[in-house]
Backbone as JSON, one array per atom type, in Angstrom:
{
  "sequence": "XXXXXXXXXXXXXXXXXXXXXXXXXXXXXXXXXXXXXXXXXXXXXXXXXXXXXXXXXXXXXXXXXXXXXXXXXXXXXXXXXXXXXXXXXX",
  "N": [[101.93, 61.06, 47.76], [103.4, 59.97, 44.97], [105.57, 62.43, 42.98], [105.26, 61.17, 39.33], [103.47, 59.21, 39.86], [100.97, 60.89, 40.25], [101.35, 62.79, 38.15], [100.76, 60.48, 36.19], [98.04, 59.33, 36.95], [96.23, 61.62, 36.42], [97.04, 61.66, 33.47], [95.34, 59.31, 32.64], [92.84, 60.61, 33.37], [93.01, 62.62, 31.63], [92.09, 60.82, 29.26], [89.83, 59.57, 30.01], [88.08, 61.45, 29.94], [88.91, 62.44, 27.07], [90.48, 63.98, 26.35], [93.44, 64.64, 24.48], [97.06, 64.5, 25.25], [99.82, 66.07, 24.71], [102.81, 65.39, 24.32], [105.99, 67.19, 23.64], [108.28, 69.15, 22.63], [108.88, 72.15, 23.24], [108.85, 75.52, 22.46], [112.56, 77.37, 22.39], [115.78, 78.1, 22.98], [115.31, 80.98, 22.63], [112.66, 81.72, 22.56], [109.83, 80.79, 24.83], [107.39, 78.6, 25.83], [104.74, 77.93, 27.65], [102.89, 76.21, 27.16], [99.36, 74.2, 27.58], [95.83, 74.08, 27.26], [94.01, 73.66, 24.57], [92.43, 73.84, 21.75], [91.78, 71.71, 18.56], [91.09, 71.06, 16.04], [88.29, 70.48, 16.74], [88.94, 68.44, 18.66], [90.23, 68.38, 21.82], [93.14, 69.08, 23.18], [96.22, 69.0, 25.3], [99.28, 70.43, 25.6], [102.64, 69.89, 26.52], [105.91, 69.9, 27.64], [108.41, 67.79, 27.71], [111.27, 68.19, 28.26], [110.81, 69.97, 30.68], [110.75, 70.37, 34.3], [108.76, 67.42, 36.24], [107.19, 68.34, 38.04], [106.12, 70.97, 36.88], [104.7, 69.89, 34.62], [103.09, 68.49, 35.67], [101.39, 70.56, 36.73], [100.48, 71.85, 34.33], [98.98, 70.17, 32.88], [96.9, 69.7, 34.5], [96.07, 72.37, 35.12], [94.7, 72.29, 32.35], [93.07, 70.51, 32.32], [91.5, 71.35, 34.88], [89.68, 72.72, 33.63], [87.12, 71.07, 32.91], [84.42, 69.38, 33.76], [84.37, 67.58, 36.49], [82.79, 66.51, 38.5], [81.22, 64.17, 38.63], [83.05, 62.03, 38.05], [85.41, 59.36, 39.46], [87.86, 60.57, 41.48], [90.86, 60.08, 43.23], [91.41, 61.82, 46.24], [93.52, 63.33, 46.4], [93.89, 64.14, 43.83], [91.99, 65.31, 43.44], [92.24, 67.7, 44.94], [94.64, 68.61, 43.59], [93.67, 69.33, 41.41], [91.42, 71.44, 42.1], [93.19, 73.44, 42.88], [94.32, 73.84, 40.86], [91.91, 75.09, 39.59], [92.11, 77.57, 40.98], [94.14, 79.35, 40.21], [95.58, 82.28, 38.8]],
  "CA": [[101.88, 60.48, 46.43], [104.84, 60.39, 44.34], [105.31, 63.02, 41.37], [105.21, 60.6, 38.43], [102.17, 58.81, 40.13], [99.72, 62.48, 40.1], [100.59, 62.77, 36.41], [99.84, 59.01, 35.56], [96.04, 59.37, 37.41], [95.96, 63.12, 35.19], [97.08, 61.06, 32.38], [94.68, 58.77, 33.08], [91.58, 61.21, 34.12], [92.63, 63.33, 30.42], [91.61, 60.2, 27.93], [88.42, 59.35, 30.3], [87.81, 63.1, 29.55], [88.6, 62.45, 26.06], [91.57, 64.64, 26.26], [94.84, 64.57, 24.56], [98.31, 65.21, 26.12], [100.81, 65.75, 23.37], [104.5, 65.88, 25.08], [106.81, 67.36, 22.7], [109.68, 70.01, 22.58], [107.97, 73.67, 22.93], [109.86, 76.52, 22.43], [113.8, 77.0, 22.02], [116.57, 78.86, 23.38], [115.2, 82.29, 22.41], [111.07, 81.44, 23.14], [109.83, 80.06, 25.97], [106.54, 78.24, 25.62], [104.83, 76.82, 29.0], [101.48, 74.95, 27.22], [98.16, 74.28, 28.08], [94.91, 73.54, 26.47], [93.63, 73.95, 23.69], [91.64, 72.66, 20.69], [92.88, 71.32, 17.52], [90.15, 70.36, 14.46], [87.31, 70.04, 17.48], [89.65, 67.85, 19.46], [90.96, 68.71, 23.06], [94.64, 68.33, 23.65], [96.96, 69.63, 25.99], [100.33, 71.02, 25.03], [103.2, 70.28, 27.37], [107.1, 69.65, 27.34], [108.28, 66.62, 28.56], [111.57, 68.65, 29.03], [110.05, 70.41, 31.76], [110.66, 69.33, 35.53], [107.65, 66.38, 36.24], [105.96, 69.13, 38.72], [105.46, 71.98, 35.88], [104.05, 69.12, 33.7], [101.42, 68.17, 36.39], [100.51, 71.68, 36.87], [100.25, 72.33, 32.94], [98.05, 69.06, 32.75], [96.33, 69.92, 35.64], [95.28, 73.64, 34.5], [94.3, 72.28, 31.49], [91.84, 69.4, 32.92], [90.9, 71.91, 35.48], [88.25, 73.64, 32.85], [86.09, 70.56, 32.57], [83.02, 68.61, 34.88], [84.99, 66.24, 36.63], [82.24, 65.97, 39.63], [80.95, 62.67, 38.42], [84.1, 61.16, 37.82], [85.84, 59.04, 40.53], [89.27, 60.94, 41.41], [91.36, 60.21, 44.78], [91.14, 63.51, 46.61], [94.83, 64.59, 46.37], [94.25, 64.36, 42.21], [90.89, 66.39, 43.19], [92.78, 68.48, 45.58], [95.18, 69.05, 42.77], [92.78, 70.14, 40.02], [91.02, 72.7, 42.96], [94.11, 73.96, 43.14], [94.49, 74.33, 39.33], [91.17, 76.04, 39.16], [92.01, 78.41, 41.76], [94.8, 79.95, 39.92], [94.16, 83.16, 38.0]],
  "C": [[103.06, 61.02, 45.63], [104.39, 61.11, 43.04], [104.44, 62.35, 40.37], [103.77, 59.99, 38.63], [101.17, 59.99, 39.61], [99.83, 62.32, 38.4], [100.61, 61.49, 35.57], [98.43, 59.13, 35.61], [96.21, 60.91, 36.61], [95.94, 62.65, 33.98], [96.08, 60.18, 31.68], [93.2, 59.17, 32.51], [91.41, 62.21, 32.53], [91.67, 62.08, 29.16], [90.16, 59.6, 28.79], [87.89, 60.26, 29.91], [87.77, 63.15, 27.95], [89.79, 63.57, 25.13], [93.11, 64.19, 25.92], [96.17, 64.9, 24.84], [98.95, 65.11, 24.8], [101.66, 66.56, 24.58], [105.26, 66.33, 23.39], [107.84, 68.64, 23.09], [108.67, 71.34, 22.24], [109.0, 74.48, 23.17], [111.37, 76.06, 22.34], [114.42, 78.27, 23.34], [115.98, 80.47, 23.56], [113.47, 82.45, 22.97], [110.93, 80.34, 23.93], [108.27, 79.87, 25.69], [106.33, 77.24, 27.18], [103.87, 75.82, 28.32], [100.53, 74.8, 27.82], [97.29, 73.31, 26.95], [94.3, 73.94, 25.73], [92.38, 73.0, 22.47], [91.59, 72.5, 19.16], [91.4, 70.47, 16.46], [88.95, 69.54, 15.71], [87.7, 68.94, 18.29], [89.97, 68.43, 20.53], [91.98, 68.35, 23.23], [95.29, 70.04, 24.43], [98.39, 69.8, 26.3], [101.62, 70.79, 26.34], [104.53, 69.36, 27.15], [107.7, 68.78, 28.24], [110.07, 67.12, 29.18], [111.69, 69.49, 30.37], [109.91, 69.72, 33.21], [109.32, 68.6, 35.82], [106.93, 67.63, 37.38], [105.55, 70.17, 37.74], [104.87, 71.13, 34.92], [102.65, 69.24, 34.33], [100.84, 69.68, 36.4], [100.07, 72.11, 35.07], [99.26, 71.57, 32.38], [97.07, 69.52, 33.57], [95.31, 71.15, 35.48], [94.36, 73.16, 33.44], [93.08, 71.27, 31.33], [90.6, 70.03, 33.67], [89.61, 72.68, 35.0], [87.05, 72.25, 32.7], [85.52, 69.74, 33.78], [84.13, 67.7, 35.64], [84.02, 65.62, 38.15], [81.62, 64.73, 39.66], [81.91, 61.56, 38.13], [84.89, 60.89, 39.27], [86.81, 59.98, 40.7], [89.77, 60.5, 42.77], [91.52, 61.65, 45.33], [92.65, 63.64, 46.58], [94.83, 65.02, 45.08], [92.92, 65.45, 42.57], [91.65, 67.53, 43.86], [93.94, 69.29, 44.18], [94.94, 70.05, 41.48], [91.83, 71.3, 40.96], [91.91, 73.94, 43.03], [94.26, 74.87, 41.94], [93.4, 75.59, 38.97], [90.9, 77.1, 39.48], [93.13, 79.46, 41.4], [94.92, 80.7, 38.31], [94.82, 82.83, 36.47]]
}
């Protein structure tokens, strides 16, 4: 499965979830900001820099999906394989 594909179905699998991705510009020259998840006025969104090579995105999406139920939700097993992955790292 190609890059861009994984974080379309993540993209995807966050607003079935109810989850927002906000891409934007984190950190600068001097701070380095990787992103994650968080929660914003009882909202869920998940923080991540769209400068950022397309595999540190998926994993920053990915971590940040990785905290919620997803066993009732369809996924293709490499996007489940992906988020196992996520939840397996400390």
């Amino acid at each position: 499965m190609q890059s861009w594909q994984v974080l379309e179905y993540l993209e995807g699998l966050a607003e079935r979830l109810g989850v927002e991705i906000v891409y934007q510009k984190l950190g600068d020259e001097e701070l380095t900001v990787r992103g994650g998840l968080c929660r914003v006025n009882g909202t869920f969104k998940i923080f991540t820099d769209r400068s950022q090579s397309i595999e540190d995105q998926i994993r920053v999406v990915a971590e940040g999906l990785a905290s919620f139920d997803t066993e009732e939700v369809y996924l293709f097993p490499y996007i489940r394989e992906v988020l196992e992955k996520a939840r397996r790292q400390p």
